[in-house]
Each structure stands twice: as structure tokens, then as C-alpha cells.
Backbone bond lengths (Angstrom), bond angles and torsions (degrees), N, CA, C in turn:
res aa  C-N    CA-C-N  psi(-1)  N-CA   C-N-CA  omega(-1)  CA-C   N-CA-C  phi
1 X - - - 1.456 - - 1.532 107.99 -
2 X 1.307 125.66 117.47 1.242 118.44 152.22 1.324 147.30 -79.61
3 X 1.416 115.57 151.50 1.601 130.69 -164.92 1.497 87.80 -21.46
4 X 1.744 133.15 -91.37 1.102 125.63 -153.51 1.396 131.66 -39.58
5 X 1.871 104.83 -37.76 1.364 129.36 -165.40 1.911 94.31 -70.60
6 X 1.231 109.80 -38.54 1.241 120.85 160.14 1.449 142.14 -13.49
7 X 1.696 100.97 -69.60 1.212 123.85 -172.00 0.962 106.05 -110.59
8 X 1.275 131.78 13.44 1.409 130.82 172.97 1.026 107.98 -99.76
9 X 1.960 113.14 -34.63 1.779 104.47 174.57 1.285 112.23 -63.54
10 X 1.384 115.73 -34.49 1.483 130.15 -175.10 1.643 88.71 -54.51
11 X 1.035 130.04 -94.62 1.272 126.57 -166.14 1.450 117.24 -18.98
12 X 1.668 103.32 -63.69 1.501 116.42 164.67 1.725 111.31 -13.72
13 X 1.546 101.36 -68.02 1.534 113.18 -172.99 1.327 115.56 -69.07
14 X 1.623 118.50 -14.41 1.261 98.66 -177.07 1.702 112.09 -88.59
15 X 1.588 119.05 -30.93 1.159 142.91 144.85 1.398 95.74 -5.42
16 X 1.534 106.28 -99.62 1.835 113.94 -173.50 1.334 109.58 -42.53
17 X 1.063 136.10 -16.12 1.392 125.84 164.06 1.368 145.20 -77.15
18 X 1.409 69.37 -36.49 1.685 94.65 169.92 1.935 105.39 -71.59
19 X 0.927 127.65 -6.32 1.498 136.54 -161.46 1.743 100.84 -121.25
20 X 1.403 106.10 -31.71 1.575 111.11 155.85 1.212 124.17 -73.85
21 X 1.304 129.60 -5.86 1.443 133.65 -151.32 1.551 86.46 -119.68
22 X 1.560 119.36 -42.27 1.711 93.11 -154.08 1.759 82.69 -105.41
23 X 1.542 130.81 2.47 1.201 112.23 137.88 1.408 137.92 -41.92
24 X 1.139 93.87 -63.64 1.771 105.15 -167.89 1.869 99.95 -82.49
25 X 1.366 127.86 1.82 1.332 125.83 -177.46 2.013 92.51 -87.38
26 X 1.647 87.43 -21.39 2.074 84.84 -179.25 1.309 119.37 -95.58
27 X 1.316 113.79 -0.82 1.422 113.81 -155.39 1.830 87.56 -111.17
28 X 1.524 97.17 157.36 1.138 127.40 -172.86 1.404 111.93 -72.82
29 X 1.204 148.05 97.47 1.477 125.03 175.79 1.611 111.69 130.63
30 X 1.561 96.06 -14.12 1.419 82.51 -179.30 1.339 127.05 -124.91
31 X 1.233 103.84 153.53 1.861 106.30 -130.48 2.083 95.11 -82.41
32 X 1.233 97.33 155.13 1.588 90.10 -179.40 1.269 118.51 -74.34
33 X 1.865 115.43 1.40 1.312 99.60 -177.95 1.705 115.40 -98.00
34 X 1.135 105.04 -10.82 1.774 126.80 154.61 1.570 115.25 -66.26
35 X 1.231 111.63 -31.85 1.426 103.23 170.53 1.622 118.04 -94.35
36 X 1.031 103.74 -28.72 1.850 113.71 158.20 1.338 117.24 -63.20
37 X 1.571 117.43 -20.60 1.354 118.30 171.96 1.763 107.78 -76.73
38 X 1.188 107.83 -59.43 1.389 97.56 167.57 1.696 128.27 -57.42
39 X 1.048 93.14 -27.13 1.844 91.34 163.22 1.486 117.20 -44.43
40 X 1.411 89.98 -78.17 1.591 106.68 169.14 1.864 121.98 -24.66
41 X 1.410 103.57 -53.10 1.630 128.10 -176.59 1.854 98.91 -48.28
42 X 1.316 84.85 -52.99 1.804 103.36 -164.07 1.685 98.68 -78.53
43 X 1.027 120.61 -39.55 1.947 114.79 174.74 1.585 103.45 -55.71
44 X 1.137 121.84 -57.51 1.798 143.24 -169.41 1.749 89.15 -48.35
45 X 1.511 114.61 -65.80 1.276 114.86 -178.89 1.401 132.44 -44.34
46 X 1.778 98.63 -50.09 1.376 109.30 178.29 2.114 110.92 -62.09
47 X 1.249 104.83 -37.03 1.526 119.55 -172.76 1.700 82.18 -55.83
48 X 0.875 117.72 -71.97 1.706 127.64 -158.25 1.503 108.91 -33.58
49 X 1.928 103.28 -61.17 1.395 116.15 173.67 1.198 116.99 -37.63
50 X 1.537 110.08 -61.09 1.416 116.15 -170.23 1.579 112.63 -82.98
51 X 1.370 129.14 -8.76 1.585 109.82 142.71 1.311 136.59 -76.40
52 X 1.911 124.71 -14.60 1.199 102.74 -159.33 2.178 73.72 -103.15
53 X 1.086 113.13 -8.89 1.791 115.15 170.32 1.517 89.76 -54.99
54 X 1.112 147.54 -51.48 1.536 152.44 -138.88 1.669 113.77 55.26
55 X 1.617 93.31 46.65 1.703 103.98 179.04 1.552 105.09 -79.40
């Protein structure tokens, strides 16, 4: 896999998360520390992007 092919899945994943996050920020039931977990998931991701980017 190359660098680009790379960070694009990464992106990919951070995307779906971001779409998990302001799901479950609407939904009834789910606890903020499950949605802080995906926070977390999606920061780790973004850090990643923007090191192997050399941002």
C-alpha cells in the first residue's frame, strides 16, 4: 500500500467516525463516555494523517 493509498483510508476512517460521533451525540442512550471514546478514536486518526501528511 502506498503512503497516499494510506492516508486516504485513514481519512476514509476518520470520515465514518465523524458520522458515528454526531450519530450517537443524537441518539438516546448513549452514554458520553462511548461517545468520548470515539472522539478519542477520531483525534489518534487525525494525529496519524497529519504526521505521515508531514503537517
Amino acid at each position: 500500500m502506498s503512503l497516499a493509498s494510506h492516508i486516504e483510508e485513514l481519512k476514509r476512517k476518520h470520515q465514518d467516525l465523524s458520522t458515528k460521533v454526531d450519530n450517537a451525540q443524537r441518539a438516546p442512550g448513549v452514554s458520553t463516555l462511548d461517545v468520548s471514546e470515539l472522539k478519542k478514536q477520531k483525534l489518534r486518526l487525525k494525529e496519524e494523517i497529519e504526521r505521515l501528511s508531514g503537517n
